[in-house]
C-alpha positions in Angstrom: 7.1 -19.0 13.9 8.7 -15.4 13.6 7.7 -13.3 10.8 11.2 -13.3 9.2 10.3 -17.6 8.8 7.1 -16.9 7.9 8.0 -14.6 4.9 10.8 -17.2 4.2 8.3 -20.0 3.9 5.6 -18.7 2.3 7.9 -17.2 -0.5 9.2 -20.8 -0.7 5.6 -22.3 -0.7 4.4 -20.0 -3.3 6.7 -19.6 -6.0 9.4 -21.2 -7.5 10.3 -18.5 -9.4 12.6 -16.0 -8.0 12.1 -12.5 -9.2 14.2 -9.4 -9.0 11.1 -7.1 -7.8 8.6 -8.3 -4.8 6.2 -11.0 -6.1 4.4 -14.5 -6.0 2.7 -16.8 -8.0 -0.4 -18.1 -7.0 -2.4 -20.9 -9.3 -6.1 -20.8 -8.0 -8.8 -23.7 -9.0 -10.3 -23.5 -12.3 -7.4 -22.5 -14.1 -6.8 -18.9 -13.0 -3.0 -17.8 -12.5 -1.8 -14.8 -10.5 1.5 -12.9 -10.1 0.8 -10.9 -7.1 3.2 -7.6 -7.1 4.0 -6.0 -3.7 3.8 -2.7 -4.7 4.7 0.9 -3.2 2.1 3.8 -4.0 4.8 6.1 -4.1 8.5 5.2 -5.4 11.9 7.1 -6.4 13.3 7.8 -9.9 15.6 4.5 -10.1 12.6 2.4 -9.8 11.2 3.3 -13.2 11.0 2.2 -15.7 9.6 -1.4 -14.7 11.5 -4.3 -15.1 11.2 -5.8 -18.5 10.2 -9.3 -17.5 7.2 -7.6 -15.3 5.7 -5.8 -18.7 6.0 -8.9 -20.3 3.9 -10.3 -17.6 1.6 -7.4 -18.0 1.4 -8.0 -21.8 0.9 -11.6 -21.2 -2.3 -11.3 -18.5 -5.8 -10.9 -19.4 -6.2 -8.0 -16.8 -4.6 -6.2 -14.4 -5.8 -6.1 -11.0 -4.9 -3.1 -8.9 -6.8 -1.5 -5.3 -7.6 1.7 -7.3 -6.9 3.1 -10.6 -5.8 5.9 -9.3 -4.1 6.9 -13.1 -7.0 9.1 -13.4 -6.0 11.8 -11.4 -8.1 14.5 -9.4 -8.8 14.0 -5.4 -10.9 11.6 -4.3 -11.2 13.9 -0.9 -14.7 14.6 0.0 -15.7 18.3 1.4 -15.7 17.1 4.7 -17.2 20.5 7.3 -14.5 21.5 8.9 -13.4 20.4 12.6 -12.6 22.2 15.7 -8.8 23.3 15.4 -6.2 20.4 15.5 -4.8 21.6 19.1 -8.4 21.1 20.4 -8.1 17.6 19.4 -5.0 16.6 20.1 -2.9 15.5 23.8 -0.4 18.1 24.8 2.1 15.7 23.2 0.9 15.0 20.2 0.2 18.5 19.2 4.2 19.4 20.0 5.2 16.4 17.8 2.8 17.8 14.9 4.1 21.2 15.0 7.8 20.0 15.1 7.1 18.0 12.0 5.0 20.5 9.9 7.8 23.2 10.6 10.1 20.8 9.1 8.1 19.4 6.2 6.9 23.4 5.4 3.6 22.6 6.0 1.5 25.7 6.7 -1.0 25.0 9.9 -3.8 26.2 7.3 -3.7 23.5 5.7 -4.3 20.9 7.9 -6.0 22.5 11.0 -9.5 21.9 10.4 -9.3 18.6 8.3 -10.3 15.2 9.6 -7.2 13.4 11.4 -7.0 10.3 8.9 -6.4 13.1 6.1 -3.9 15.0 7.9 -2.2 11.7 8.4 -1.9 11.4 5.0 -0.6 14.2 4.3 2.1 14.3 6.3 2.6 10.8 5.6 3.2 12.0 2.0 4.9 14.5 3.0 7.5 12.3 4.5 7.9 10.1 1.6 8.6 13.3 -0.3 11.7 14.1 1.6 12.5 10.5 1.2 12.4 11.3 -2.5 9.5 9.3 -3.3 7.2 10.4 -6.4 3.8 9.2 -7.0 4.4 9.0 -10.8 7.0 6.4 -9.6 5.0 4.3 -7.8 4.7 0.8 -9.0 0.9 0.7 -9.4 0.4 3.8 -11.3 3.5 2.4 -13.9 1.9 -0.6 -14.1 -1.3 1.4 -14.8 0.1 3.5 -17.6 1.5 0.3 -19.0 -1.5 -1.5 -19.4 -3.3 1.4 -21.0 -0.4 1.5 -23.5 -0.6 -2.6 -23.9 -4.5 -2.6 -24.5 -4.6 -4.9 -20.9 -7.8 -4.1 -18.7 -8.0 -3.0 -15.8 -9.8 -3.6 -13.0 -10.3 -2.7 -9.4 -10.3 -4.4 -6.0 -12.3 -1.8 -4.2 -11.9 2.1 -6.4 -10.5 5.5 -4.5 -13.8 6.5 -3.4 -14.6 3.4 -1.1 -10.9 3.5 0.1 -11.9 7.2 1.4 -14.9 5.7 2.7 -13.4 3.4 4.7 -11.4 6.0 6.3 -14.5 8.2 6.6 -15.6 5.2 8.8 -12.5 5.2 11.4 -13.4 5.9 15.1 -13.2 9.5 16.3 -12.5 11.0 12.4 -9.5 8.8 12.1 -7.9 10.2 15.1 -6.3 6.5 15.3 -4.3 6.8 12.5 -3.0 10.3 13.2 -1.8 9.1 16.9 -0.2 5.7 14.9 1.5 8.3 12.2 3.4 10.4 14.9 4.2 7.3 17.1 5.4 5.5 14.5 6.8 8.2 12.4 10.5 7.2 12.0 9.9 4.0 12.0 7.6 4.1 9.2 10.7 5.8 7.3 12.7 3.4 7.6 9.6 0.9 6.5 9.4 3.0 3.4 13.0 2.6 2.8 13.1 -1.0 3.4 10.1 -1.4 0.9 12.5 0.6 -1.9 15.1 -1.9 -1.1 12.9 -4.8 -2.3 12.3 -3.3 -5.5 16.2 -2.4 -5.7 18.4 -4.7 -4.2 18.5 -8.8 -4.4 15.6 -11.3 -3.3 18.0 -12.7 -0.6 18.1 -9.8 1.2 14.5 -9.0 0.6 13.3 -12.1 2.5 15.9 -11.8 5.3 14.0 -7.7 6.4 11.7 -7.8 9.2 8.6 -5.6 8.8 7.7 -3.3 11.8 4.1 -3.1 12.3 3.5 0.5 12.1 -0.5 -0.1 13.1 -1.9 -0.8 16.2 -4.3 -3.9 16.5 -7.9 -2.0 15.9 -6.5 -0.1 12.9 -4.5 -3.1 11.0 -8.1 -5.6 11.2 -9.8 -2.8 9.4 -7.0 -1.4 7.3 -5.5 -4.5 6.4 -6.4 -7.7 7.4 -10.7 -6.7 6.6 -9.5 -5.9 2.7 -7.3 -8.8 2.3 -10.0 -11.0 3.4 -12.5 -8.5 0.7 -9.8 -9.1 -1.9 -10.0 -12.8 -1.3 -13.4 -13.3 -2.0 -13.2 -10.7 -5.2 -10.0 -12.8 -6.5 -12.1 -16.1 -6.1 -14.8 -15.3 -8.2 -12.3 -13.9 -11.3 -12.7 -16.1 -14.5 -10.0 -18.2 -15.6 -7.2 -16.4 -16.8 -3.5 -15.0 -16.3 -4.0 -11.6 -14.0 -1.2 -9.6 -12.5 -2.4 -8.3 -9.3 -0.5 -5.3 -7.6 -1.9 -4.4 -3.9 0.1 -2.6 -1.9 3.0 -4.8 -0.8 2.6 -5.0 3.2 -0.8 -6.7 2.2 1.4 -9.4 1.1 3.2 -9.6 4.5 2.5 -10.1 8.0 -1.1 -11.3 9.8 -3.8 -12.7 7.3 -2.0 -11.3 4.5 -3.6 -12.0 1.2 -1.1 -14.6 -0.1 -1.7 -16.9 3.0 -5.4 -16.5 2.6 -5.4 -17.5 -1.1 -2.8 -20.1 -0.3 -5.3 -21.6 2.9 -8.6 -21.6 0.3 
């Protein structure tokens, strides 16, 4: 089964409610109910404010559920010692494509040169949402975060910011993996981050008819994304009975041992 059926089926499998935003519902044993809400870390003015019907849902839950409640603010970065320059590190290749793209994203070399690879990646993976006109202050977890706080609903966390950084810490050759995946990948993650804009903007007919490009090779989605979906599952299982809205980041919803097919399989 192609992933286009596979989204199709487990969205049909899964809810019967069709919402205008990216989610499913999920009944567990012992009377605990989840709406689990694809969300994008990073999202563009028209997606704010949240749709009314998801803050009801928010106001209606006993706790919200999110990777990190990163609502806080300050960097979770530790003072890593620096590394040899980036050229040192990099193929011949590589290093033309990251001075291409940091002379286009007005990224000073001093900024990045001696920092581990998996945090240069992110930067110039925020970078690039930038130009796409993403905002972190629109992105659907930290809304959903500032709501709750408004709403009196707890919060609580799947893993925190500081074990996310830790398991990037923990990436062969200081992430280097994820660095080479960013510049291979680099337009088509674009168009990824569009396509996951379009599910929060356009109709849930034409969400489930996208196909996701896998943007990761093999080594880094196990430990990225299908090791934390499998965390999540056994964190989810052990919740008390309850209504909880759970935003995770929405490609952990999608593809290989996402986290819906692993709750819907226990």
């Amino acid at each position: 089964m192609g992933l286009l059926q596979r989204i199709s089926t487990l969205f049909s499998r899964l809810t019967k409610t069709t919402y205008p935003w990216p989610a499913l519902d999920i009944t567990l044993a012992g009377n605990r109910s989840l709406h689990l809400v694809g969300s994008i870390h990073m999202g563009t003015r028209d997606m704010a404010p949240l749709p009314d019907k998801l803050i009801d849902k928010l106001r209606n839950a006993d706790a919200l559920i999110v990777e990190a409640d990163i609502s806080e603010g300050g960097s979770p970065f530790p003072n890593n010692p620096d590394e040899i320059p980036l050229e040192q590190r990099l193929s011949a290749e590589n290093w033309a494509k990251v001075v291409s793209l940091i002379q286009e994203l007005g990224i000073p070399l001093s900024q990045i040169d001696n920092q581990p690879a998996w945090q240069i990646a992110l930067v110039l993976q925020a970078h690039q949402a930038q130009r796409l006109g993403l905002r972190a202050d629109y992105g659907i977890d930290f809304q959903l975060l500032e709501a709750a706080k408004t709403l009196a609903v707890p919060i609580i966390e799947l893993e925190g910011a500081e074990h996310q950084v830790e398991i990037l810490t923990r990436l062969p050759d200081g992430g280097m993996p994820l660095l080479t995946d960013t510049l291979t990948h680099w337009h088509t993650n674009a168009r990824l981050l569009q396509t996951m804009i379009s599910w929060w903007l356009d109709s849930p007919l034409k969400r489930e008819k996208e196909l996701l490009p896998n943007t990761f090779g093999d080594e880094l989605y196990d430990v990225l994304m299908y090791q934390r979906n499998r965390q999540w599952l056994h964190f989810l299982q052990q919740l008390p009975a309850g209504r909880y809205v759970v935003a995770v980041g929405a490609l952990h919803l999608y593809g290989k041992g996402n986290i819906s097919e692993l709750l819907k399989n226990k």
